[in-house]
N, C-alpha and C positions, 0 to 999 in steps of 0.2 A: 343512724347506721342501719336502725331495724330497718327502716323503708327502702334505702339504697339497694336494701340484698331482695327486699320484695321485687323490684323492682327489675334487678336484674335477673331473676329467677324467672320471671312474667315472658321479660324480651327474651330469654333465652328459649323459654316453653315453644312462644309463637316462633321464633327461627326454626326451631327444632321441629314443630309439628310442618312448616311447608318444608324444612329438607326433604322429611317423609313421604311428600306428598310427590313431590321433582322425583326423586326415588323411585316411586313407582310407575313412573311417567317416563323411566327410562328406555328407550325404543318403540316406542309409541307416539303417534302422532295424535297433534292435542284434538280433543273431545269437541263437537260442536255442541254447541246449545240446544238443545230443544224447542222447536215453534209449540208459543204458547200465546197465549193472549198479548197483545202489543199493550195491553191498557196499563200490564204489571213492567213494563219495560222501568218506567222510571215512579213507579210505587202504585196506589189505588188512589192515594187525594184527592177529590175535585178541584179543578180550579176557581177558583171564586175572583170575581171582576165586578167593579159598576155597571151597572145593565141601564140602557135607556129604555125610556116609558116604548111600550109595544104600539107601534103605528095603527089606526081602524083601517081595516082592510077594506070594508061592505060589505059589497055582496059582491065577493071575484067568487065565489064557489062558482057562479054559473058563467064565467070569462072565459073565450079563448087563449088571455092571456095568462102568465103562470110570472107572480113576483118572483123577479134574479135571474129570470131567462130570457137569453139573448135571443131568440126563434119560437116558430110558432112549433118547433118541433122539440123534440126528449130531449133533454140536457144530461150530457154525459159527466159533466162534469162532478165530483167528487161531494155530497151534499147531505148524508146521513153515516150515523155511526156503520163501521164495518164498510165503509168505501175506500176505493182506494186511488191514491193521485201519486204523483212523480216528483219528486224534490229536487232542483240544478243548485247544486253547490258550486257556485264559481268565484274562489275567494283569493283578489289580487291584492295582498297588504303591504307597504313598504313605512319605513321611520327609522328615521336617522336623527339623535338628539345627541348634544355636546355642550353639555354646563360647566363652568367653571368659576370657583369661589374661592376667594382669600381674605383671610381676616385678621389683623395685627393689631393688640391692645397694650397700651402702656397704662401704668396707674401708679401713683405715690402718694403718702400720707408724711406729715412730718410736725407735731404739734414745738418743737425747739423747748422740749421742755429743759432746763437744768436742775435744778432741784426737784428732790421729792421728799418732801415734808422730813427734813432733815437727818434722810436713813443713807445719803449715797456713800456718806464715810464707812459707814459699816458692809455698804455692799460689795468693798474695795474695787476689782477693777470692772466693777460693772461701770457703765456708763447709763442715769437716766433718759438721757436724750435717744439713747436705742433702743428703750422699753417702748416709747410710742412713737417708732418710726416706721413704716410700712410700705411696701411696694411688691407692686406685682408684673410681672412682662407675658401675653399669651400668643399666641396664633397659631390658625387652621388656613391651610390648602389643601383642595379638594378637587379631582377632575373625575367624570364620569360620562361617555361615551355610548352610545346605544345604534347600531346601525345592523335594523334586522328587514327581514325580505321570506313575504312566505306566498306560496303559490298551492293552491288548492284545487282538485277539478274535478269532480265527482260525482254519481246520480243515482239515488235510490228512492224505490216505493216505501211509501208510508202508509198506513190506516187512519182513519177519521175513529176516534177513540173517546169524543164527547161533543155534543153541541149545545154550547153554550145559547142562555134565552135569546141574546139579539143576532143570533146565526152563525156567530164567528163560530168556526171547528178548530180541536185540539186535537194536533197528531203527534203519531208517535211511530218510529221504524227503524229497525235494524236490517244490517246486511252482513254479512260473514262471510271471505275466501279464504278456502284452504288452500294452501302449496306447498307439496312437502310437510314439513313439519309445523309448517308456521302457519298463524291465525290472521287475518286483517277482520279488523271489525269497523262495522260504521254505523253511530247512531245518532239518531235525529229527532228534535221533537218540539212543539213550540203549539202559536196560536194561530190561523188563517184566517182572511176573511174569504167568503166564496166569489167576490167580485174578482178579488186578484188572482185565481186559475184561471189559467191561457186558455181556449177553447177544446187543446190536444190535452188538458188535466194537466199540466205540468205548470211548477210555480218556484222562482226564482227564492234562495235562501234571503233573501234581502227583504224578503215581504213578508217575513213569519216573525212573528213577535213573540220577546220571550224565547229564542231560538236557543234550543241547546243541539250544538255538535261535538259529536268525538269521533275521532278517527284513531287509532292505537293497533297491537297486534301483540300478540303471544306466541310462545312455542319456543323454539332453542335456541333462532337469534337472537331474541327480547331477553331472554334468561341470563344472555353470554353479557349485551348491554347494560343491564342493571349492575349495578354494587351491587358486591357480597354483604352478607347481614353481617358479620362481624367488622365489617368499614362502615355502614351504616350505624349498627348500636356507637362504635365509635367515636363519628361526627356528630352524636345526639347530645354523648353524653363529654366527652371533651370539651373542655372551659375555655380552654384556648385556642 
């Protein structure tokens, strides 16, 4: 019981300290972030990968030509930490699944005993024969339908925020609108290789590895959407 009431004391703490927080956020439109380093977007870790053995180059130091470049000329393209490329988010998803299962089981046991070691007179109107008779009857039906459709269309700058030994870059980027009261955020971040930027720096979500996206928003419509913390502690703690 002790733990119950810790427990609900805890949940009730954290509700209670963001009421406080909505509270004072009352007439006010929400807060942007702060531009800071994109490398802390999704924490400081390095990314660690299999590297393959490093190619011998010779002697290009004295080449006109330049390994990963398409011309004799500067490449624009996106190739050290602190650069910056264009990410096209174009994400057309569709599935539609529809399973169905039924399962009917019979079972019986019946060993015809009649006597048991000469006790049934005494057991009067027991009957042996129904101490070791056994049966059981079960079944499950089951339907489960899934028919979803998402449409995405998007585009934001990211930063090159590590480069890995065999060239591949790790980026990372956010974007933020405000309207009114309300937040849109977009973040983005994964691995590239430099061959897959388009010649205009722009590179399709489909080509980043490890791709993390979110798309979400804040402010007083998302506030009105969400469950109240007291339907939520609710549905956590409800058995049934």
């Amino acid at each position: 019981m002790k733990k119950t009431y810790v427990l609900l004391i805890a949940a009730v703490s954290l509700s209670a300290c963001g009421t406080f927080d909505r509270v004072k956020r009352i007439g006010k439109a929400p807060e942007m972030t702060p531009i800071e380093n994109p490398a802390k977007i999704y924490g400081r870790k390095p990314v660690v990968m299999p590297m393959p053995a490093k190619a011998y180059e010779g002697d290009r130091a004295n080449s006109l030509w330049r390994t990963g470049a398409r011309t004799f000329f500067n490449d624009q393209r996106a190739h050290q930490i602190g650069d910056i490329l264009t990410v096209s988010i174009r994400i057309e998803d569709k599935a539609k699944i529809k399973n169905s299962t039924e399962r009917t089981r019979t079972s019986g046991e019946d060993s015809d005993l009649t006597n048991l070691f000469g006790l049934e007179r005494k057991l009067g109107q027991i009957n042996p024969a129904s101490l070791t008779s056994f049966g059981s009857t079960s079944s499950n039906k089951g339907e489960g339908t899934v028919d979803r459709a998402e449409s995405v269309n998007l585009t934001v700058a990211a930063v090159v925020t590590q480069v890995l030994p065999n060239g591949n870059m790790v980026i990372a980027g956010r974007q933020e609108v405000r309207i009114n009261h309300e937040v849109r955020e977009l973040l983005v971040s994964g691995v590239v290789r430099p061959e897959d930027i388009a010649s205009d720096n722009v590179i399709e979500h489909t080509q980043i590895a490890e791709a993390r996206i979110s798309y979400g928003g804040r402010g007083t419509l998302s506030d009105v959407q969400n469950p109240r913390y007291g339907q939520e502690l609710f549905d956590i703690l409800f058995p049934f």
